[in-house]
C-alpha positions in Angstrom: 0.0 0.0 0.0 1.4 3.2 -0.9 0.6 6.6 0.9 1.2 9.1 -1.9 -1.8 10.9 -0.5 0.6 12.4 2.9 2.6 14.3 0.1 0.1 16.5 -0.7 -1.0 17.4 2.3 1.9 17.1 5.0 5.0 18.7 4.3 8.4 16.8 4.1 10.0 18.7 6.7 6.6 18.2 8.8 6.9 14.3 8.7 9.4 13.6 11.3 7.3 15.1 14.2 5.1 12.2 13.3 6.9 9.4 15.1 7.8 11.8 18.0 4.6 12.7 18.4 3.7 9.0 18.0 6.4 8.1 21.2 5.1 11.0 23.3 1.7 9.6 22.8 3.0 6.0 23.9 4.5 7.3 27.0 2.0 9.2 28.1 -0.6 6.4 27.7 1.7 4.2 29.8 2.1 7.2 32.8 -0.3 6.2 35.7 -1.5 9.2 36.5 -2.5 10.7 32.7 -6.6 10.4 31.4 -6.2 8.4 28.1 -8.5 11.6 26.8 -5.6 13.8 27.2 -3.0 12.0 25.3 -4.3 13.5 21.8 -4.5 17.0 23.0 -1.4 17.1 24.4 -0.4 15.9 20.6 -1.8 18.2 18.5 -0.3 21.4 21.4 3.3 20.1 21.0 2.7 19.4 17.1 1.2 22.8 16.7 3.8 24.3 18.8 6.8 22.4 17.2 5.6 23.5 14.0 5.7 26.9 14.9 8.3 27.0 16.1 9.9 25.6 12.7 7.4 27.6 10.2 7.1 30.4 12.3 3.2 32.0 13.0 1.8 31.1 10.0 -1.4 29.4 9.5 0.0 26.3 7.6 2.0 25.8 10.5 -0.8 25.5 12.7 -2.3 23.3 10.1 0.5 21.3 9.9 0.7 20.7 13.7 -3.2 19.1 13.8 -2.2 17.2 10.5 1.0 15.8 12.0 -1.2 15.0 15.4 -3.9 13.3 13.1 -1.3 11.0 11.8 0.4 9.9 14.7 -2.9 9.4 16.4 -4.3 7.5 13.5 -0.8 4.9 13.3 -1.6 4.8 17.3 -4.6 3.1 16.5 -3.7 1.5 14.1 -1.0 -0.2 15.4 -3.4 -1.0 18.7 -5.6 -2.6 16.9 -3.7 -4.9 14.7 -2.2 -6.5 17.8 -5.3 -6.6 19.7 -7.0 -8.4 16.7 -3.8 -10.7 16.7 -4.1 -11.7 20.8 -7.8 -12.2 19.8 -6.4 -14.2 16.4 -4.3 -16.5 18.5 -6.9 -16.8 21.9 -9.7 -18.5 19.4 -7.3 -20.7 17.5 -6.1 -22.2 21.3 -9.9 -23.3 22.2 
């Protein structure tokens, strides 16, 4: 599957926040204290504010801080669910 789609809408120099964001995401999911309702908003802040911070105050910068949120959010489910429907794959197999 090819994701040609990303390059027209997230910017090359935009793409590596995805992964971080991706690992902030995972850690804060794992931290006791955290609501799992948080986890995204804290995402898109540091996405919008890293991209700032890169672009300057620009609107596409803001834009591409809730696109670059979107994503990593999106391969965070992603991910969760392939390996949930795997322990489920393996689980009925074992009966």
């Amino acid at each position: 599957m090819e994701v040609y789609f990303l390059e027209n809408f997230i910017y090359p120099e935009s793409v590596i926040l995805i992964p971080v964001l991706y690992l902030i995401g995972v850690f804060l999911n794992r931290t006791p204290n955290v609501q799992p309702w948080v986890t995204p908003w804290v995402q898109v802040a540091l996405g919008v504010i890293f991209c700032i911070a890169y672009y300057g105050l620009k609107i596409q910068a803001v834009v591409q801080g809730i696109l670059v949120a979107g994503a990593a959010t999106l391969i965070k489910d992603l991910v969760q669910t392939r390996f949930n429907f795997s322990k489920k794959d393996n689980g009925d197999h074992k009966k």
